[in-house]
N, C-alpha and C positions, 0 to 999 in steps of 0.2 A: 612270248613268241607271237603273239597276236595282239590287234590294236585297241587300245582301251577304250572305249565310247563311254561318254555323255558323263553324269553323275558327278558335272562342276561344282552344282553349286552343295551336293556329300559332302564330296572331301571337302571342301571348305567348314562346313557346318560340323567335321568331325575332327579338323583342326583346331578350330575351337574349342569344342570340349575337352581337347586335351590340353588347352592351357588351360582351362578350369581345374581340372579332375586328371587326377594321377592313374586312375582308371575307365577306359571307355570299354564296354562290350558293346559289337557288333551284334545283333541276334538276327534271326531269318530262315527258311526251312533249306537244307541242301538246294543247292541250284541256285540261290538268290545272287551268289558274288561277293557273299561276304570276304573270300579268302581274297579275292582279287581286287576287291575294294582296300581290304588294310594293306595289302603290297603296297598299290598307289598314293595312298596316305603317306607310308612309312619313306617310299621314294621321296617323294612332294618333303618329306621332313629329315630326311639323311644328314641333313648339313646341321640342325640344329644341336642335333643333342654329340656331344665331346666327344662320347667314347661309343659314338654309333650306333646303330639298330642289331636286334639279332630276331629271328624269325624261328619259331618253334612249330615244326610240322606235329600234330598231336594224332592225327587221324589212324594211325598204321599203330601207336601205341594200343596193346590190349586188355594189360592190366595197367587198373589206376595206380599199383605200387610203385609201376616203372615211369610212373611221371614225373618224378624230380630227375631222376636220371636222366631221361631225355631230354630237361631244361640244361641239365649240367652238359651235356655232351654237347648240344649246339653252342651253347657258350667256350666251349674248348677244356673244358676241366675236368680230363680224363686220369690223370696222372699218379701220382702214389696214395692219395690221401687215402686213410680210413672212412674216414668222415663220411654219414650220410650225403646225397645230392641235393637236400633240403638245405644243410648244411653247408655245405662246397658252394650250392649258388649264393648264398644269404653271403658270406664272407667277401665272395669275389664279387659281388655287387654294390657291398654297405659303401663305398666311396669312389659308384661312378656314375654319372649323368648319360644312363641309355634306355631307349625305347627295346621295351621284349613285346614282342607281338606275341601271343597265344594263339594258333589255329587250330580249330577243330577242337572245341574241349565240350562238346555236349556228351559225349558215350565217358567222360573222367571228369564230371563237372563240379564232385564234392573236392576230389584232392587238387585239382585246378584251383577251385575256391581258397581252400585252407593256403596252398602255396604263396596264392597273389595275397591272401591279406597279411604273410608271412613276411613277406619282399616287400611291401608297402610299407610297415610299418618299421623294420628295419634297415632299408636301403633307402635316404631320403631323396635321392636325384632321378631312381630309378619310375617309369610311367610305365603303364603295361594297356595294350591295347592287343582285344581281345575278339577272338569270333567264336559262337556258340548258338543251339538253338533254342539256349535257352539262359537268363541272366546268370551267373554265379551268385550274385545276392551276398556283395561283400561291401561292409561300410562303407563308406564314398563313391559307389560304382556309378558311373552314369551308364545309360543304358540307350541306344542309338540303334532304332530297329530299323532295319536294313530295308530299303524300298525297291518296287518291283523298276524297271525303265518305263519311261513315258510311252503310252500309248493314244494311237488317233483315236479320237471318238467316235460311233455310230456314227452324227450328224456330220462327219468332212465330206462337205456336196462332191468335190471334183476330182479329190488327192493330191490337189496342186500342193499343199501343204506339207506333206508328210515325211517327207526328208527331215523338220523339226523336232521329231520325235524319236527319243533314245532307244527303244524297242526299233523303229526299222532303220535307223543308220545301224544297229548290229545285227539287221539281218542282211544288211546290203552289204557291210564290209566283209561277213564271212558268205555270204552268197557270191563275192567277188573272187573270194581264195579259192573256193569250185570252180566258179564260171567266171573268169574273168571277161567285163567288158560289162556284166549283168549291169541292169538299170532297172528304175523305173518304169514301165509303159503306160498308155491309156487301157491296156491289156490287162494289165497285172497288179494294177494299185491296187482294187479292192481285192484279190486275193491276198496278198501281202498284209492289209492292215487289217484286213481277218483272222491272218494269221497271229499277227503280234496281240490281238486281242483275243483270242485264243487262249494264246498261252498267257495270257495277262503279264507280258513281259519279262518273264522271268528265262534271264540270260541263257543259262543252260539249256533251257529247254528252246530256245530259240537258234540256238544255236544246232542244235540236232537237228530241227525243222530245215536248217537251211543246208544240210551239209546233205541233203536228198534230195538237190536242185540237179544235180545230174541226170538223177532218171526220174524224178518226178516236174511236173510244171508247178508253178505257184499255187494256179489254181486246182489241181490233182490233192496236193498237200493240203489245201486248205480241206477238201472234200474228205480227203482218208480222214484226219487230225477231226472233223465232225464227227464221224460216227463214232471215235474210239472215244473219245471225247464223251460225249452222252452214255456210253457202258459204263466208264470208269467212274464218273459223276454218280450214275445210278447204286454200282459198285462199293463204292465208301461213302455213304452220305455221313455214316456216324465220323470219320475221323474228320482231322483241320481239312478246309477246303484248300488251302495252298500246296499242304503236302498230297493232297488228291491228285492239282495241278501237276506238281511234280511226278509221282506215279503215272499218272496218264500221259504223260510225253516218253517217260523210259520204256512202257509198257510199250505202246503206239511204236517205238524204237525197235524193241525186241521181234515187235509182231511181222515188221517189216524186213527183218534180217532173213537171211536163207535157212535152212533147218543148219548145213556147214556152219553157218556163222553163229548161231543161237549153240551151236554144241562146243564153239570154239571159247566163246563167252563166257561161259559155265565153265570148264577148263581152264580156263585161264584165271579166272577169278583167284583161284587159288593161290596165286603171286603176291609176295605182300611188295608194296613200295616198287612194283614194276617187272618188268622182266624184259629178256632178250631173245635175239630169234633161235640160238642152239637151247635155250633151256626151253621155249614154245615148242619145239619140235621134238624135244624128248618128254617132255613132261605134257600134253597135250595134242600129239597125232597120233592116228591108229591106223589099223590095218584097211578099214571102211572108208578114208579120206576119199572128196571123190577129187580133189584141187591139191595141189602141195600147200602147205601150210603158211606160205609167205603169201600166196594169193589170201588166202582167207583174211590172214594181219590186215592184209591193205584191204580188203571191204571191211572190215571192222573202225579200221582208222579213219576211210570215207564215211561211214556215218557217225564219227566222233563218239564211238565206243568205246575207242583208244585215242590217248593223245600221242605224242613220240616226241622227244627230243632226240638230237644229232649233235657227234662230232664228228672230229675226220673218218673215222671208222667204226664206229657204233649207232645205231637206234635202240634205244630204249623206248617202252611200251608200257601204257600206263594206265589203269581204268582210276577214274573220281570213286570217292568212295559210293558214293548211291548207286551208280551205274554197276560196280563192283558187289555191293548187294543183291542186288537182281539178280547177279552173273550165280551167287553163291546159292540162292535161292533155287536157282532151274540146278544147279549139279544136286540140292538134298533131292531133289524131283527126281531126279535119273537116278538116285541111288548112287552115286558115283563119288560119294566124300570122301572115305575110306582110302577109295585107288586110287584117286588124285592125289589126297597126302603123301601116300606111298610112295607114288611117281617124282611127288616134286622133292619128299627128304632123298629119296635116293639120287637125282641128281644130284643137289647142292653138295652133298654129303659125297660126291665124288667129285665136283668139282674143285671143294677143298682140297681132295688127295690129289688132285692133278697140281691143283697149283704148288701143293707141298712139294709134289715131285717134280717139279722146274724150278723150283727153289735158286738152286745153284745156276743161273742159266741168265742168258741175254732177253730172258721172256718174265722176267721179274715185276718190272714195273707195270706191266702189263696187270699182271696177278693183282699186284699190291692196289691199285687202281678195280679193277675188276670186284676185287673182295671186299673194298671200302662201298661197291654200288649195289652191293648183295648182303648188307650184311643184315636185313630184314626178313630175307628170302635165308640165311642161313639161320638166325635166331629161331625161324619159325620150324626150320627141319631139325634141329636139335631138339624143341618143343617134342615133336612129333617122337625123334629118337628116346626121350624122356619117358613119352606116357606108353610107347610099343615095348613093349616085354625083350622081342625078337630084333629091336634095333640099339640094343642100350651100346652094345661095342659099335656098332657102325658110330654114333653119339661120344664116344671114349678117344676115338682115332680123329674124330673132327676137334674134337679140344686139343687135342696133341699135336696135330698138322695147324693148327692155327697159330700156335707161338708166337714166331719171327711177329703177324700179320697183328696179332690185337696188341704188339707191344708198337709196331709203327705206326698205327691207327690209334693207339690211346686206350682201346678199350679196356681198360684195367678190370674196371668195376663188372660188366658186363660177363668179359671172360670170366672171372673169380664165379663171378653166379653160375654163368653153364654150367661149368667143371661140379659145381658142388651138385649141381641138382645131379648130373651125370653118375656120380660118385657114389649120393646120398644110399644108391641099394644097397652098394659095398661088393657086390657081385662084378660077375663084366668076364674077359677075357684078361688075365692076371699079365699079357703084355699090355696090352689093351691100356688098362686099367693103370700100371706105372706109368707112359708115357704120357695121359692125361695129369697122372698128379703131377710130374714132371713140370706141367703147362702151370696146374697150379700153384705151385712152389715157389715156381720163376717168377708170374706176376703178381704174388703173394710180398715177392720181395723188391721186387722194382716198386710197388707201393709204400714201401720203409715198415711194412706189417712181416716182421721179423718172424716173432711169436706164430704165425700163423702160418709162415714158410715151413719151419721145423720139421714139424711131424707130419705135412703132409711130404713131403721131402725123405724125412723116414720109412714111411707107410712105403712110399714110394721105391726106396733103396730096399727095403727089406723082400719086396715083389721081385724087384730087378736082382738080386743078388741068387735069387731060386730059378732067374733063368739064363744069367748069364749072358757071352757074346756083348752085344752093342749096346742092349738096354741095359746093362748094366753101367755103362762106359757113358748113356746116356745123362744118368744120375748120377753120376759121379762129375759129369761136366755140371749140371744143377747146382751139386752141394758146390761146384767152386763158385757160380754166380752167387748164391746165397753165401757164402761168407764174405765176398765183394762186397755186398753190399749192407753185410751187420758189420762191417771195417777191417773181419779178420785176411788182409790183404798175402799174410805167408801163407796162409791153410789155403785161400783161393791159387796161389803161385801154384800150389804144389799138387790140391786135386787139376787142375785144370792140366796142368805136363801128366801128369796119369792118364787123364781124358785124350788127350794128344795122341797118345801111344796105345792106348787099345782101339781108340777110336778111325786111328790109321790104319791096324792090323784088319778091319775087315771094311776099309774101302768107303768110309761114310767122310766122303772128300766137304758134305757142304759142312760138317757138325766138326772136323778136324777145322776148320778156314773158323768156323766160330769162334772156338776155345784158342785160335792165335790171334785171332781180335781180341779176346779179353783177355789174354795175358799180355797183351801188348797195353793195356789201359793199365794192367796193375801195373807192370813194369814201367809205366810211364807214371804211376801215380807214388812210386817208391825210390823214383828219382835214378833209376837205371837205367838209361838213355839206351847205351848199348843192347841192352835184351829187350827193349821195347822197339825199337828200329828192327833187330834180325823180327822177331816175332810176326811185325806191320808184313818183312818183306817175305817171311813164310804165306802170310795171309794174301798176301798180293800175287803168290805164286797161285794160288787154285781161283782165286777170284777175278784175276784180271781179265785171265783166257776165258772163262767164259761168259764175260760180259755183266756181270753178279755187279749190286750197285752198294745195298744197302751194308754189308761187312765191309764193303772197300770203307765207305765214308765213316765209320766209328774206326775202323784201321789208319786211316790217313789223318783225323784227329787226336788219336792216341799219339801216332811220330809227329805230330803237327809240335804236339806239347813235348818230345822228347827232343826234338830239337832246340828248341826253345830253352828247355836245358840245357844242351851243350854251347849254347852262347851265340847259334846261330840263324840271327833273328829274320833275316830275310825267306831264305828257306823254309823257315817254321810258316808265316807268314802264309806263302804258298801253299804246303802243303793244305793249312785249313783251310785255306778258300777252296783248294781242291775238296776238301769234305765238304764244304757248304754249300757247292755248285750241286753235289749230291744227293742231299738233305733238301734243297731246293726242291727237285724235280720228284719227291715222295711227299712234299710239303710234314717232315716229322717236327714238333714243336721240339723234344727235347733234342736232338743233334741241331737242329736253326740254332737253340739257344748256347747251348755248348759250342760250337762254331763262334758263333758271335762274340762268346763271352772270353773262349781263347784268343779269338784277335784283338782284345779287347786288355788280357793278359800281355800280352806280346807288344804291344804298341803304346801303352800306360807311361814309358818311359821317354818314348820319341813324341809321341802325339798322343798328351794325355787328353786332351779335348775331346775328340775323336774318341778315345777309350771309354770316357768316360758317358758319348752318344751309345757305345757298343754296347756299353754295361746296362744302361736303360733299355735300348732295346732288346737283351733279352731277358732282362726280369719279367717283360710282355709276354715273354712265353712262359716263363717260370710259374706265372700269376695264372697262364689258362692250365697250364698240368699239374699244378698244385706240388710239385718237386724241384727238384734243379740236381746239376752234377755235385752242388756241394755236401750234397750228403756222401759222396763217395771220401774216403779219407785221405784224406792232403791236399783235396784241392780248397778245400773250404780257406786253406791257409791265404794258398797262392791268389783267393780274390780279395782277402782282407791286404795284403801287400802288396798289390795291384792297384788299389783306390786310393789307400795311403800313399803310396806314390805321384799319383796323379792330382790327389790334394792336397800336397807338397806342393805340386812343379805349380798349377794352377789359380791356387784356392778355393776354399771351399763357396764359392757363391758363383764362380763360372763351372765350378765342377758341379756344384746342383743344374746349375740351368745347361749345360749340356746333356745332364743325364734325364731329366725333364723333355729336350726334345727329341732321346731318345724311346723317352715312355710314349713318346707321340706318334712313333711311327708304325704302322701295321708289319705284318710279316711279308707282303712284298717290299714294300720300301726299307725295309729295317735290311731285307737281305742284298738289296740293290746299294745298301750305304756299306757294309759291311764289302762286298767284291769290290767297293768302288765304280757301279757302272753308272753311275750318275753323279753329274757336279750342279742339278740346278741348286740344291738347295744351299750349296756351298754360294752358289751366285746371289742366290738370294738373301742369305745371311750377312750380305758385303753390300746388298743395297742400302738407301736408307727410305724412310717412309715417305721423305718426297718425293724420292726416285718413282715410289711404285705406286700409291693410294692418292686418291683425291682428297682434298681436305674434311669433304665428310666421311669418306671413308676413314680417313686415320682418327675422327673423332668417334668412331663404331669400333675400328680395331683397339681403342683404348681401354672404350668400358667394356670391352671384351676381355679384355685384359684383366680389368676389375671384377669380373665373374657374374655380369650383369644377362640376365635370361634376354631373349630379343622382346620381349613383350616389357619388359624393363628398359630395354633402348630404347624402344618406343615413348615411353611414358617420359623419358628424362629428355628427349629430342624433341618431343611433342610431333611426331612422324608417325604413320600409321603402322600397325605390327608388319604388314606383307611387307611396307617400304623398308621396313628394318630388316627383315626375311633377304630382302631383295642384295642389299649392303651387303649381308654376310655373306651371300652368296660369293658375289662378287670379288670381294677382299679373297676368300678361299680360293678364288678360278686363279686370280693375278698374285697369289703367291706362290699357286701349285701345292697349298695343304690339303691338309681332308677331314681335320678338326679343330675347334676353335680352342684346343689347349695348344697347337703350334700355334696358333696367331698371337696366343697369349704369351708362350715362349721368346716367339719375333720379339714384340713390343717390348716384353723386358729387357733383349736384350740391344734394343734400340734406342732405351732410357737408360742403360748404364754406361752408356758410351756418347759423353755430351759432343765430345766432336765429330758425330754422326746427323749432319741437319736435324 
């Protein structure tokens, strides 16, 4: 959101190291920029590597166990697998050429360590570039210590100079975001470059300085930033001087805040991964406020206390972690830890139940969005639910209400762990308590851990059956999802019309609309057109009215495929794109993929090319959830006679290179080819390479073709690496790709076709 200054001729010098070294660590004390320095690398290198970047936020992680998981999850590989996340990444990575950025791995820097030489040594394409403050210390690491920005010297006679210098061009460009119009004066340079010398350039801490140009002058700041400066020095002599540096800018920060803003700080702190203005004012005002609490946000944001990002309708609110330190540091000072966790599980812990209850409702996406930007701030109130005696049920009812939301968000593995830790007393409130194993059972089984659904499924029926009414009609809707998906498709027919009917009897309109969603899938999976269509239009009856997204689109793909049965291909057609316009706007990997792959069914006959782009792209998603719909039973059939068809009409050497540029497409493009809203690449596929490329370009898209690294094209061109950097570029803007395994696709199929120039 703001402008990157100076640090050319870094990233260049860390470009390099990573064509040397499959591993570079960044090192540096908080504040230095290391996070902000590997963005801009990994930018500056996005085109190179095939299968893209992926950036791993580490900092908000608390235990080092949960570190593979969170590699796994930014990677997308949420989905059924049992499998460790050490496991799940290593698999989904052994065979693809991508930069992993590591951020923030000093507070997990042993299991860091073990993972990256784990992915190294298995994953041959895979480079990992990393920030810490301190090396990992793993065979081949190069190690790249992060530098402070340039500062003017004591002897600059006049300041005429000092615009050259990376410390004050960022203090001018963020002294410009306060004060627009700020300059230079004959006023103000040597306070300015006393400043930057000061803080011995260290961005963060430069950045604070200047975001108190409001109410202080240059030279004011310079004068405060002296004396605190000289305390703090005096203060730590024993620890590192950098991190001293750092401490005496956030201190110097704090000391300057209002006692409102130093209590809102502290308060807040207790956010993990950020927060919003209705959870700041429940979980952080009191009855002593002397401002409403959206004042105090904004002087905290003025002095870069907080950052914020926007959309149309949200700011979110965000302390760094060091700043966030501090904040945690004055709440143990006030005494005040206890009733802040309080404060914040109780919220979250109701905001879950709210969204549970608009579930059924035109406020959905809303939710499902909302609880995918909370789900650090909910992990942490479950924590809290866990070790408080007096919250284990509140803890029970959040795994329960969270269902629908960690199966369209991925969270398989995540979920399973709450639930157990939740569980593990065996106590609880015995409604309570079914509807969470209920949770567990569910995602027990959507991960194909069969075995593990069972009994807690049992446990769970055995609770429910002693209390009767809905919870019981609850589980009894479970045991039909759990026989879905161990294949037993009559036992799921027949609990799920059970579910139907008690579940109608006392008015539970969203969990009736569910169990006609899945009986619309079985019946559509048992080749019953007819009771899969009434089923869809039962489901459509409580879903449509109000406004309900996520049951309509598994509804509309179950009749997608039941039409499709009865032989009527255009309509089926339709209705899945209608589930996939759906699926779109919650971004779920497994409905994109099942969408895709039914249209993909449907159209294998008419336009097997095209089917057979569908089917590549969504094994893309199959590959990040570690699942696919074919574990359900009978479709597995219907995609084996789907390909076969298409490798029939085709062949199998335009049916691979079609299905190849569908492995190429990301999930917006993949879903943009799939509705049809785009015909470039269709144009582009009809060009030919003199149409579009220069002659050295088409002699770079070649040996791109041949799997040559750009530091390889260089060497075979005898051209400098950036000049070849520069080519690829190039070639990818004028074809409209985003990876060099489409250029490679192109080319092939440029060379199979001699009567194409």
């Amino acid at each position: 959101m703001t402008t990157f200054v100076g640090r050319r001729f870094e990233c260049s010098a860390i470009r390099e190291r990573l064509t040397e070294s499959r591993l570079v660590t960044l090192t540096g004390f908080g504040g230095i920029g290391k996070t902000r320095l590997a963005l801009r690398v990994a930018t500056d290198l996005r085109r190179v590597f095939p299968d893209g970047i992926c950036f791993v936020p580490l900092g908000a992680v608390l235990e080092a166990d949960d570190v593979p998981d969170q590699i796994a999850g930014e990677l997308g590989l949420y989905g059924r697998s049992t499998q460790s996340g050490t496991i799940a990444t290593v698999e989904y990575l052994r065979t693809r050429a991508l930069l992993l950025v590591l951020d923030d791995c000093e507070h997990v820097v042993d299991m860091v360590a073990r993972l990256a030489d784990t992915i190294l040594r298995n994953c041959s394409g895979v480079r990992i570039l990393a920030t810490s403050r301190e090396p990992l210390r793993v065979d081949g690491e190069v190690v790249h210590a992060v530098t402070t920005l340039t500062c003017p010297p004591h002897e600059e006679p006049d300041g005429s100079g000092l615009q050259q210098f990376e410390a004050v061009q960022l203090f001018l460009d963020r002294a410009r975001a306060s004060i627009p119009g700020f300059d230079l004066t004959q006023g103000n340079r040597a306070a300015v470059a006393a400043i930057c010398r000061k803080l011995q350039g260290i961005p963060l801490a430069i950045e604070l300085a200047a975001a108190r140009l409001p109410t202080l002058s240059p030279t004011e700041i310079d004068k405060a930033l002296t004396d605190q400066w000289e305390l703090l020095s005096r203060g730590t002599r024993t620890g590192p001087h950098r991190h001293s540096t750092m401490a005496a800018c956030i201190e110097w920060t704090f000391d300057l805040c209002t006692p409102a803003d130093r209590r809102l700080w502290a308060k807040a702190a207790i956010f993990v991964d950020g927060f919003e203005l209705d959870a700041a004012a429940a979980v952080c005002s009191g009855p002593d406020d002397e401002e409403p609490i959206a004042e105090t946000l904004a002087s905290l944001v003025d002095k870069s206390v907080l950052a914020t990002t926007r959309d149309d309708t949200t700011t979110r609110f965000r302390m760094l972690p060091p700043i966030r330190q501090r904040g945690l540091a004055e709440l143990a000072r006030m005494n005040a830890v206890d009733e802040q966790r309080r404060r914040h599980r109780d919220f979250f812990v109701a905001m879950v139940g709210e969204a549970h209850d608009e579930w059924l409702s035109d406020r959905q996406l809303v939710w499902i969005d909302r609880v995918g930007r909370e789900l650090g701030n909910i992990a942490e109130a479950l924590d809290s639910c866990a070790t408080e005696p007096n919250a284990v049920d509140s803890g029970l009812k959040t795994c329960a209400h969270l269902l629908e939301y960690v199966v369209i968000h991925g969270l398989f593995r995540q979920g399973r762990r709450w639930c157990a830790r939740m569980l593990a007393g065996g106590g609880g409130d015995p409604a309570a308590r079914a509807l969470a194993l209920r949770s567990a059972c569910w995602w027990a089984a959507l991960q194909g851990d069969i075995d593990s659904a069972r009994p807690l499924l049992e446990e769970g029926q055995a609770l429910a059956s002693r209390l009767g009414d809905e919870t019981e009609m609850l589980l009894t809707q479970a045991a039909g999802t759990v026989a879905l998906y161990a294949g037993d498709v009559e036992a799921a027919e027949l609990l799920l019309t059970e579910a139907i009917r008690g579940l109608s009897a006392s008015g539970e309109a969203a969990e009736v609309a569910h169990c006609w969603m899945l009986l619309a899938i079985v019946n559509a999976i048992v080749n019953d057109a007819d009771r899969a269509l009434a089923s869809h239009r039962a489901c459509l009856a409580i879903t449509e009215p109000a406004g309900e997204t996520w049951l309509r689109s598994w509804s509309l793909w179950a009749a997608g495929l039941a039409t499709w049965e009865n032989g009527d291909h255009r309509s089926a057609q339709l209705l899945v794109k209608q589930s996939l316009r759906l699926e779109q706007l919650m971004a779920e990997r497994l409905g994109i993929g099942a969408s895709l792959e039914a249209l993909a069914w449907i159209e294998a006959a008419t336009d097997p090319e095209r089917a057979a782009v569908l089917m590549g792209a969504a094994q893309n998603e199959w590959d990040r959830i570690e699942t696919s719909i074919h574990t359900m039973a009978g479709l597995d059939a219907r995609q084996e006679a789907s390909v076969a068809a298409a490798r029939g009409s085709i062949g199998d050497e335009a049916f691979d290179r079609a299905w190849s540029r569908g492995r190429s497409l990301d999930q917006t493009s993949a879903t943009a080819f799939g509705l049809e809203e785009t015909r470039r690449s269709a144009s582009i596929a009809r060009s030919t390479a003199r149409d579009v490329l220069t002659r050295r370009e088409r002699q770079i898209a070649e040996l791109i073709r041949e799997g040559l690294s750009n530091k390889e094209i260089a060497d075979r061109l005898v051209i400098s690496r950036r000049t070849a950097e520069a080519h690829v570029e190039h070639i990818l803007t004028k074809l409209g790709f985003t990876s060099r395994t489409q250029v490679a696709a192109w080319v092939a199929d440029q060379s199979s076709e001699p009567n194409r120039g």
